[in-house]
C-alpha positions as CSV (number, residue, x, y, z in Angstrom):
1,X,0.0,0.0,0.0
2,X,0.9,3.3,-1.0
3,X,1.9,6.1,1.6
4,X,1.0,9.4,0.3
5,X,2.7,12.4,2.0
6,X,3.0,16.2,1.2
7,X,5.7,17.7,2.6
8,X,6.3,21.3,4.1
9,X,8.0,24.2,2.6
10,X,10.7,23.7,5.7
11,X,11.4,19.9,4.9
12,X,13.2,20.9,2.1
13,X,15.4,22.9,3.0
14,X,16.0,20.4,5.9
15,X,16.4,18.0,3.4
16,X,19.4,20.1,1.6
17,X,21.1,20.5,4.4
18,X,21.3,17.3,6.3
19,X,24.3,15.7,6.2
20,X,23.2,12.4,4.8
21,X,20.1,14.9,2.2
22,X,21.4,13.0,-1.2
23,X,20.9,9.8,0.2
24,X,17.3,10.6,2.0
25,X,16.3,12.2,-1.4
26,X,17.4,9.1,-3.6
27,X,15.5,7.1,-1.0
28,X,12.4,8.8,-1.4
29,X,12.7,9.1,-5.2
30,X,13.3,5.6,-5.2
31,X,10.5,4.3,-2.7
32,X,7.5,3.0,-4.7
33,X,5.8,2.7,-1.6
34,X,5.6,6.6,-0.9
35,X,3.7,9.0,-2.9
36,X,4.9,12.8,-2.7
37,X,2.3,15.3,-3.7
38,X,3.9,18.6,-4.7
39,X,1.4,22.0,-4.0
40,X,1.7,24.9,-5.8
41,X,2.2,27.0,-2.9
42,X,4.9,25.3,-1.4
43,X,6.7,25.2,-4.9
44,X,6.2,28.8,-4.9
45,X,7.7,29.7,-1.6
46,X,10.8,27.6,-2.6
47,X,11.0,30.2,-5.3
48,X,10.7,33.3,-3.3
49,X,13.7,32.1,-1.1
50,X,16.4,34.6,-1.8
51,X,18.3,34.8,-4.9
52,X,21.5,35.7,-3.6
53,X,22.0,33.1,-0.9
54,X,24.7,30.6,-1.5
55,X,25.2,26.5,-0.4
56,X,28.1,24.9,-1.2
57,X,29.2,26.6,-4.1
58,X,25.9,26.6,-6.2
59,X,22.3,28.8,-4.7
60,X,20.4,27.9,-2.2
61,X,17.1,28.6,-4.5
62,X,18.0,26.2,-6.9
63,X,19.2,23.3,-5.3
64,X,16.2,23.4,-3.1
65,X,13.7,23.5,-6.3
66,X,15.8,21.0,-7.4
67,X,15.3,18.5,-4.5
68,X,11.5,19.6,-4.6
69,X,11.4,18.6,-8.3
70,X,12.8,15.6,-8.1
71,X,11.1,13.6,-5.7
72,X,7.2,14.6,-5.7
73,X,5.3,12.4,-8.1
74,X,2.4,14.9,-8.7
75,X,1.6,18.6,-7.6
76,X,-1.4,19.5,-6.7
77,X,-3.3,23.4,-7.0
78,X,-4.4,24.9,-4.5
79,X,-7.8,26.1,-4.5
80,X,-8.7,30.0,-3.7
81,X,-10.3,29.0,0.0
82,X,-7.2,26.7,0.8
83,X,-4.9,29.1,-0.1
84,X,-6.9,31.7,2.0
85,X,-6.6,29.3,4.9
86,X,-3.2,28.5,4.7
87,X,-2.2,32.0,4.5
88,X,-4.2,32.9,8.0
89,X,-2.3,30.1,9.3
90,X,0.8,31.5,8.5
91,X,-0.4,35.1,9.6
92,X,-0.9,33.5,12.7
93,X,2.2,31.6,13.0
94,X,3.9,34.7,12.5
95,X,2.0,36.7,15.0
96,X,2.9,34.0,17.6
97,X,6.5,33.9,16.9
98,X,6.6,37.3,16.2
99,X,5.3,38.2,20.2
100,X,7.9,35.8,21.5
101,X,5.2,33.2,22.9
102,X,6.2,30.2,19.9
103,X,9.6,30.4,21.7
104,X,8.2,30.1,25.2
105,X,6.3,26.9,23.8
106,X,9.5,25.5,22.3
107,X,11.4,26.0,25.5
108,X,8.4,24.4,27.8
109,X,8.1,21.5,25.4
110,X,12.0,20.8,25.6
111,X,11.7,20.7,29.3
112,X,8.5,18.7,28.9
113,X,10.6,16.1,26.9
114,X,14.0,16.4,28.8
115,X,11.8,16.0,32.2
């Protein structure tokens, strides 16, 4: 059976800078059992990274959109609600990191964990 997954804008970049990224990338490519959905949204903020920033000699933009485009098997569109949702989500987000609280619920849930 067939795992589908779509994967945040975050993961890639994640993905580009772990040490072993090639080898986690081939795997996923290679996986028949997992099913990556691209979405045009997250394509899109890949492409609004900055054009400027380096990675190991080549840019960062590229070699991300390069990782995204080679290992989803089928993008998906967002419709107008979805994308309206998605981007009070992120307003949100940002309001909460923004005021300093996100960090306070990243510190508690380390000591949650460590405890």
């Amino acid at each position: 059976m067939r795992k589908t997954y779509s994967l945040d804008t975050n993961v890639y970049g994640e993905l580009l800078i772990e040490e072993n990224g090639p080898e986690l990338v081939q795997s996923i490519k290679e996986d028949k059992a997992v099913f990556v959905y691209g979405v045009d949204i997250i394509e899109n903020e890949l492409k609004a990274s900055p054009a400027d920033i380096k990675f190991k000699g080549g840019l960062l933009r590229a070699a991300v959109l390069a990782i995204y485009n080679s290992i989803i098997d089928e993008e998906l569109e967002l419709f107008p609600l979805a994308k309206h949702l998605a981007s009070k989500y992120f307003e949100k987000f940002d309001e909460l990191r923004k005021s300093g609280r996100y960090y306070m619920l990243i510190d508690s849930k380390k000591r949650y964990d460590a405890g």
